[in-house]
N, C-alpha and C positions, 0 to 999 in steps of 0.2 A: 650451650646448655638448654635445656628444659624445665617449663617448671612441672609439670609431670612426667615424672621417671617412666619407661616403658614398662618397669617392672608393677608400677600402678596401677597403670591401665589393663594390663595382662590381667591383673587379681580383679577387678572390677571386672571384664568380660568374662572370666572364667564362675563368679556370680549369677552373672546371668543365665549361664549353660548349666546351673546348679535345677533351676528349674524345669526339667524333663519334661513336664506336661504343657511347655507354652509354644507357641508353633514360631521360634524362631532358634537359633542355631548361631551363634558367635565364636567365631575363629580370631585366637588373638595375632600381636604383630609378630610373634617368631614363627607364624603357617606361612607365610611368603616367602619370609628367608628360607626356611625349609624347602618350600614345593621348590624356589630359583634359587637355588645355589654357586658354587664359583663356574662350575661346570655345565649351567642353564637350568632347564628344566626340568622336571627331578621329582616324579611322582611317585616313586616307590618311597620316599624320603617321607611322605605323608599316608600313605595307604592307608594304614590303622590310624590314623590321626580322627577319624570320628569313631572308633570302635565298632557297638552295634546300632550305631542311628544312621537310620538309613534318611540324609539329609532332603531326602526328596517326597518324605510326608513333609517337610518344614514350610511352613508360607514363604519365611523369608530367612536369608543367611547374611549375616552381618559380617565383615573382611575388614579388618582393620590394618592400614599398612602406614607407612612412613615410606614416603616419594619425596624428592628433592631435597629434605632434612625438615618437612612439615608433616604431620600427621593427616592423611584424607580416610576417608569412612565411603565402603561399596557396601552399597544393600542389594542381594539379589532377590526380584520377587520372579518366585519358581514358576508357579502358575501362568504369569506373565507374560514370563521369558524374557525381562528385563534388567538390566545390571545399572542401578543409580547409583551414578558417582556424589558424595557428598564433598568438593571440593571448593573454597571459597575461591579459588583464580580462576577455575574455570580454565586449565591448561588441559584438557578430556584426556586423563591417563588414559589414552584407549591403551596403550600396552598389557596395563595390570589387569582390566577389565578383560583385557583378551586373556592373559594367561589366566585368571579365574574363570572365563569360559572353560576353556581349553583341560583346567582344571576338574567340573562340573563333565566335561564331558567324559572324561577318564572315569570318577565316581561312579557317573549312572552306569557306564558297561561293569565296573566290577558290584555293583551293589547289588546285582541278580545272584551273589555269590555269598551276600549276608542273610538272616535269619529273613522269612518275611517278614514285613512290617505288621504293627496293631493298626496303625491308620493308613489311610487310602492313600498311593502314593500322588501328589499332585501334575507329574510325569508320566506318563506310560512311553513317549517317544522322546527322542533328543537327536534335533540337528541343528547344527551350528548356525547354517544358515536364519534360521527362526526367530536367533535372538537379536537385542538391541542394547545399546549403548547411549544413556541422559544422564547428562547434569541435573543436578536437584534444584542447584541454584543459576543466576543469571552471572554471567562476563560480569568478573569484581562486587559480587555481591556484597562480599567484607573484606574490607583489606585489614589482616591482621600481623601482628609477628609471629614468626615461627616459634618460637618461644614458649608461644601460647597456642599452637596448633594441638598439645594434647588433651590442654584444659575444654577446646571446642569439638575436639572428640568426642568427649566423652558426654560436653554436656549435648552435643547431636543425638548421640545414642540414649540420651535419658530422655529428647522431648520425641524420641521418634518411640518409645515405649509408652508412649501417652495416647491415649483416644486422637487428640490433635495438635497438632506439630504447630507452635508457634514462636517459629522461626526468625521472625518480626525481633521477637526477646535479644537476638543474636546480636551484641554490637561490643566492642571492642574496650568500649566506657564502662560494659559489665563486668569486664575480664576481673576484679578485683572482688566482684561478690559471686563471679563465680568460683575465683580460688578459694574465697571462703565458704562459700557451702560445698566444694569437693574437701577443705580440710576437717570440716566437721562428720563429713559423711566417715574418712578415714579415720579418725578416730574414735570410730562407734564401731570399727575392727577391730 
């Protein structure tokens, strides 16, 4: 079990992507299963998955997936060209990081086929070669339970929504005031 439901998380990042005019972009956990399905890789399955945003005015794209039966957090900054893995083991899904390349690079050839954009795209070329693959954090930065990988999801993505990321907060003795202020936050939905 978990103590946040997938379906939780989902409605929190779908929140975020409510805000149109902020230069980030949140893709919840059913875009993976989507884009890889039983059959592999499988971009026609998400095509229309961002509509008309063209993800590549965005600073940064937020990828939220479930690897191993823990929840990890990729931030892609575009501009970059860099794909941060927010992973407390430090095992470098470079797999997923790959297929969200791999992803990103599909997007940009068909996104010359959407509306232009209002802002400047941060992109004008895309090669694979270009990009990179880091860890946010060090080898076992936190060792926590799985359990609690969606509770530090999401509170990743609330300090990474802050001027300054104080990541320091992270420890596993908070896990109980963080379940409390994600339950307070829920029900003020």
């Amino acid at each position: 079990g978990s103590f946040v439901r997938n379906e939780v998380i989902n409605a929190s990042l779908f929140i975020f992507n409510r805000d149109v005019s902020t230069s980030e972009y949140f893709f919840d956990l059913s875009f993976m299963h989507a884009l890889v399905d039983q059959n592999g890789y499988n971009y026609d399955a998400v095509n229309s998955w961002t509509g008309d945003t063209n993800i590549f005015t965005k600073k940064y794209l937020h990828f939220s997936v479930v690897f191993n039966k823990r929840h990890v957090h990729f931030v892609v900054h575009v501009a970059e060209r860099l794909i941060l893995t927010y992973d407390f083991l430090d095992v470098k899904p470079t797999v997923i990081a790959s297929v969200i390349l791999r992803f990103l690079c599909d997007e940009f050839i068909l996104s010359h086929n959407k509306e232009p954009p209002l802002q400047p795209l941060l992109l004008n070329d895309f090669s694979i070669n270009d990009w990179r693959f880091e860890n946010a954090f060090s080898s076992n930065f936190l060792e926590i339970d799985p359990v609690d990988s969606g509770v530090f999801l999401l509170k990743i993505v609330e300090l990474l929504r802050l001027p300054t990321h104080d990541f320091a907060s992270l420890s596993k003795d908070n896990v109980p005031e963080f379940r409390a202020a994600l339950t307070a936050t829920l029900l003020e939905f």
